[in-house]
C-alpha positions as CSV (number, residue, x, y, z in Angstrom):
1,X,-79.3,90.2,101.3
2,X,-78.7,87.9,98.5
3,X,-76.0,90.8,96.6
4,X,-74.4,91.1,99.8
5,X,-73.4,87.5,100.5
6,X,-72.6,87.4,96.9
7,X,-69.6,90.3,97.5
8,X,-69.0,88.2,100.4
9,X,-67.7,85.2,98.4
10,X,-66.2,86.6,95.8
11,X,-64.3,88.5,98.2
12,X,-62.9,85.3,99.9
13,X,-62.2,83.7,96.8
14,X,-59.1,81.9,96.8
15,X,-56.6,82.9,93.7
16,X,-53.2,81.1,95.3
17,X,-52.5,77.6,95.1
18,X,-49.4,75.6,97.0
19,X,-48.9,72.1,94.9
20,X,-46.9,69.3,96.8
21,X,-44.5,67.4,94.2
22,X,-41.2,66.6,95.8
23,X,-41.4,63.0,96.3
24,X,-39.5,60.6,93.8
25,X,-43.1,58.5,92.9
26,X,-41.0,55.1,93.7
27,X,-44.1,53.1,92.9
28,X,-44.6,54.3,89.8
29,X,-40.9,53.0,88.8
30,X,-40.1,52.4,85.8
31,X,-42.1,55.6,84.7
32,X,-40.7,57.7,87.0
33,X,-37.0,57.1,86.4
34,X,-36.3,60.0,84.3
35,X,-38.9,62.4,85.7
36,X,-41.1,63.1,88.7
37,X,-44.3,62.0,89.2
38,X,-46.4,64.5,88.8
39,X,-45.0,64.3,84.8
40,X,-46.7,60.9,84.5
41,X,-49.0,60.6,81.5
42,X,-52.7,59.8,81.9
43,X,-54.4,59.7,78.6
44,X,-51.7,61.6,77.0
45,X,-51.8,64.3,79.4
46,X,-49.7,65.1,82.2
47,X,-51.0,65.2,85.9
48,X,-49.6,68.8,86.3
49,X,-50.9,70.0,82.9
50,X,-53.8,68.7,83.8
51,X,-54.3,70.4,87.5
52,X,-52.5,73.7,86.0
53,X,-55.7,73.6,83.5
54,X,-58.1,72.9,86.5
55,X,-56.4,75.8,88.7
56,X,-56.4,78.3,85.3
57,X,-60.7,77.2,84.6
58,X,-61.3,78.1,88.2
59,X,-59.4,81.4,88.1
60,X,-56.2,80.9,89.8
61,X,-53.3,83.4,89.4
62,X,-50.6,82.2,91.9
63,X,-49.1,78.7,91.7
64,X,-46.2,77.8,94.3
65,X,-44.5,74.3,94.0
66,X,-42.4,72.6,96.1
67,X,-40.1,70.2,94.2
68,X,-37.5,67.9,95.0
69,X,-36.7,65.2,92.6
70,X,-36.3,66.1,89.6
71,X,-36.9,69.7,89.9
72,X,-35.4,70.7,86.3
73,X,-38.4,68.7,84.6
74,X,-41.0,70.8,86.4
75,X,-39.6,74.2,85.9
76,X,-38.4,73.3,82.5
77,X,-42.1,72.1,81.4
78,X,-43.9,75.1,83.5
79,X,-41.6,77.8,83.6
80,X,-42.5,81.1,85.3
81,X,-45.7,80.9,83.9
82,X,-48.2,78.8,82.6
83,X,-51.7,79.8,81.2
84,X,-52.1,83.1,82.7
85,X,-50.3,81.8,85.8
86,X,-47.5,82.8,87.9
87,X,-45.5,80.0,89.0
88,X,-42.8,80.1,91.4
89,X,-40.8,77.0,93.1
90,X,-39.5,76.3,96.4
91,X,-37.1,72.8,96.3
92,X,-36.6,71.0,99.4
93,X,-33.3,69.3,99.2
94,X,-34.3,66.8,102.0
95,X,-37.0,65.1,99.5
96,X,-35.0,62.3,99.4
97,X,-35.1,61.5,103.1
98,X,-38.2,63.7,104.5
99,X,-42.4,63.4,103.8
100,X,-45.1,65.9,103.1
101,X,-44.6,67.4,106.4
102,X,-41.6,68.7,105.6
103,X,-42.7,69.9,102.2
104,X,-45.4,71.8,103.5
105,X,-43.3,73.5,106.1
106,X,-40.6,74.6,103.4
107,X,-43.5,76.7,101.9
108,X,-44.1,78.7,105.3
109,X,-42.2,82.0,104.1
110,X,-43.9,82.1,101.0
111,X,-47.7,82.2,101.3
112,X,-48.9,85.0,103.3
113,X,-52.5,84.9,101.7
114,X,-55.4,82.0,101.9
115,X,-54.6,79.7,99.7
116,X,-55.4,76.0,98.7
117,X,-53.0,73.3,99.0
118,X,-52.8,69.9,96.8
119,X,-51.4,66.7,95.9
120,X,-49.6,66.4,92.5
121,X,-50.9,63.6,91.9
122,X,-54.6,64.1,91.6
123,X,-56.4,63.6,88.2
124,X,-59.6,65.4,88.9
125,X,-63.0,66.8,86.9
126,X,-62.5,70.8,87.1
127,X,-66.1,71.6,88.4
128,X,-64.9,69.8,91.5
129,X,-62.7,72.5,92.5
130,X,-65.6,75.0,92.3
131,X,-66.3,74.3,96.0
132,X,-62.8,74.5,97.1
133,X,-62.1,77.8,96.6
134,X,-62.9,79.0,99.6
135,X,-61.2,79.5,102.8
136,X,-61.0,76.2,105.4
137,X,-62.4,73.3,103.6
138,X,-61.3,69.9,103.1
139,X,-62.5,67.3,99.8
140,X,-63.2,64.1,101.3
141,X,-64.8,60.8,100.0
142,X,-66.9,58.0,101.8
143,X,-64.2,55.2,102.3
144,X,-64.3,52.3,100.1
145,X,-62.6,48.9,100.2
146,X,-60.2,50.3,97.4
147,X,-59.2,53.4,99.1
148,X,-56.5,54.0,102.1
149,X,-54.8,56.6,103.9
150,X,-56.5,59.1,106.2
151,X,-59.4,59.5,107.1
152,X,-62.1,61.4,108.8
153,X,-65.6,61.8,110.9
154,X,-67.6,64.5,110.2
155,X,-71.0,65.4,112.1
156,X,-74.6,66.1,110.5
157,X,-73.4,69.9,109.6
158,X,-70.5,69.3,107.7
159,X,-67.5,69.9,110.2
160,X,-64.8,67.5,110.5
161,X,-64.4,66.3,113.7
162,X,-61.5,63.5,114.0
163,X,-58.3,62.5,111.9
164,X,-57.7,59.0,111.7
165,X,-54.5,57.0,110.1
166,X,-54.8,54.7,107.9
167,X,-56.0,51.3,108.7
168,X,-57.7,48.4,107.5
169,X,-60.1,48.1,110.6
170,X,-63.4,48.4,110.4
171,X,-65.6,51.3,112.5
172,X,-69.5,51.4,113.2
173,X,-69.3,55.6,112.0
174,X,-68.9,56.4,108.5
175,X,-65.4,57.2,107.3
176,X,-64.2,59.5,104.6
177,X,-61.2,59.6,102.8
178,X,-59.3,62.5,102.5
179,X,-58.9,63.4,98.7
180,X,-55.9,65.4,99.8
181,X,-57.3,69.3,98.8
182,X,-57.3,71.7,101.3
183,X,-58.2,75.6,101.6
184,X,-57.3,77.8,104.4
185,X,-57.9,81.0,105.8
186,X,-54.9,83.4,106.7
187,X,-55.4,82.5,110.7
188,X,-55.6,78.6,109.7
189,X,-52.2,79.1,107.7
190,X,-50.5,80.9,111.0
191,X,-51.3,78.5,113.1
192,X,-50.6,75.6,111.0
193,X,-47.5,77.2,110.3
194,X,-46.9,77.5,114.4
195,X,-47.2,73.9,115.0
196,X,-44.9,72.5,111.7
197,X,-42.2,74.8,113.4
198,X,-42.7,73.0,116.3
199,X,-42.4,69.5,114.7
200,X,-39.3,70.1,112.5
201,X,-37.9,71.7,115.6
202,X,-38.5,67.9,117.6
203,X,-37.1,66.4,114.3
204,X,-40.6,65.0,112.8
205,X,-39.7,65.4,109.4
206,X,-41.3,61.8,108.3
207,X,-44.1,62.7,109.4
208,X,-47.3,63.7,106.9
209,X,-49.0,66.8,107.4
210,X,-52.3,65.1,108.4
211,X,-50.7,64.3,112.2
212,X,-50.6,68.9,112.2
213,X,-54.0,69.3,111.1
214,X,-55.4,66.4,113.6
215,X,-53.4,68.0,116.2
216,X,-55.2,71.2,115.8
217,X,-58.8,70.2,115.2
218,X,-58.9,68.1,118.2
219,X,-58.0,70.7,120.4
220,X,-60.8,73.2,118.4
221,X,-58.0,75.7,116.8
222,X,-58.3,74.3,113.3
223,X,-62.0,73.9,111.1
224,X,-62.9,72.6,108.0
225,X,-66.2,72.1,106.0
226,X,-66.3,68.7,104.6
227,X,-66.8,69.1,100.7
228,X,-68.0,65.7,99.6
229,X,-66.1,64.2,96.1
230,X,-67.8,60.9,96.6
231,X,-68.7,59.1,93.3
232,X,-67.7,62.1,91.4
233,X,-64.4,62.0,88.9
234,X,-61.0,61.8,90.6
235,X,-58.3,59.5,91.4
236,X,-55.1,59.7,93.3
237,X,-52.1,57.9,91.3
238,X,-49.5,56.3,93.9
239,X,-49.0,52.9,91.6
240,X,-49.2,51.5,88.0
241,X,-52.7,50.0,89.1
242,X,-53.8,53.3,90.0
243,X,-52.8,54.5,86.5
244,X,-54.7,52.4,84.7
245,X,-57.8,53.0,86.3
246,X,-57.0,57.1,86.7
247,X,-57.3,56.2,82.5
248,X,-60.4,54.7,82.4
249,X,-62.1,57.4,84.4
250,X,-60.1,60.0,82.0
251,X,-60.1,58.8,78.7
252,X,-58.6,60.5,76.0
253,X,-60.3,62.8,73.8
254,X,-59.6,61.8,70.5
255,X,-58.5,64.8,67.8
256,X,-62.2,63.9,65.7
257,X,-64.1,64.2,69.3
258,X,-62.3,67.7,69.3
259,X,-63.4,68.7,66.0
260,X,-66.8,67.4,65.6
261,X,-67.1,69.5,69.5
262,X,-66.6,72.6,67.8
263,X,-69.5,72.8,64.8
């Protein structure tokens, strides 16, 4: 029993990532000026180099990025491939006046395989990824006074059950941040991909891609497993706040740490 639902998972294994990094980081200005956010130094090191290190550690072989401003920075710094991964771009020349929404649905013709999606601007502890590589889950975090955006309910097994905006109410259930990393199955992709057709058709382009996926797990069609990040090592970077704390939970290693780590 036990080899068999070993195959099992290593069969579902996700090998395909979609990274989101078309928006022009406007409160990260001045730092973003002269190249997109995902560029941004943390300790020396990149946000994308970073999550392209994460993605190659957890055996990734297919990267697809959707840029928009400043595309030349990203494909001049990556290139086709980066550490044993292939790395192809879609640009979406509407960055400039459209959100993730519209980002997401620009990559519709070119993942035809499970795959997970995430935010380029995610510092994050590689071992954490380890539980997202299979198909339909979501990382999520238990809300804190700090933390905004969406949110989510999940129930005693797991299974998210309600998408809420951003808000600075309080609720009697316990909320969860969404840490903004997805996986999906092949059927969760199609019928994701159904319902952004539907709201770029109707001219939702502002929209994020949160209002899709609440759409489709209140009426049942959609399912994720929560996979719980809290008080574990990430940060999302929107502001120069954000950066200096993404730093202190990400330190950099210092050239003697490296070489005493090696005897």
């Amino acid at each position: 029993m036990t080899i068999i639902s070993e195959k099992h998972t290593n069969n579902n294994r996700i090998t395909t990532a979609l990274l989101l990094a078309a928006g022009t980081g406007s409160r990260l200005f001045p730092i973003t000026k002269d190249a997109p956010k995902c560029l941004t130094l943390v300790s020396e090191k990149s946000m994308l180099e970073r999550l392209v290190t994460n993605l190659t550690a957890q055996g990734f072989t297919r990267l697809i990025i959707v840029t928009g401003y400043k595309q030349e920075c990203i494909v001049d710094f990556l290139g086709n491939e980066k550490e044993g991964i292939s790395i192809e771009y879609v640009h979406s020349p509407l960055y400039k006046t459209t959100n993730n929404i519209y980002s997401l649905w620009m990559a519709r013709n070119s993942i035809k395989e499970p795959f997970v999606l995430i935010e380029s601007d995610l510092v994050l502890e590689t071992s954490l990824l380890s539980n997202m590589v299979y198909p339909d889950r979501m990382a999520v975090a238990k809300m804190q006074p700090w933390l905004n955006g969406t949110t989510v309910t999940i129930n005693a097994q797991n299974k998210v059950m309600q998408f809420q905006p951003g808000t600075t109410e309080t609720y009697p259930e316990t909320r969860y941040k969404t840490v903004n990393i997805y996986s999906f199955s092949l059927e969760s992709w199609q019928k994701i991909t159904k319902r952004l057709n539907q709201y770029i058709e109707e001219g939702s382009v502002n929209s994020y891609y949160e209002t899709v996926f609440s759409d489709l797990v209140d009426k049942q069609e959609l399912h994720f497993e929560a996979i719980s990040f809290d008080k574990k090592p990430w940060y999302e970077v929107d502001n120069i706040q954000d950066l200096a704390e993404a730093e202190k939970l990400f330190p950099a290693v210092k050239e003697e740490e490296i070489e005493y780590a090696l005897y």
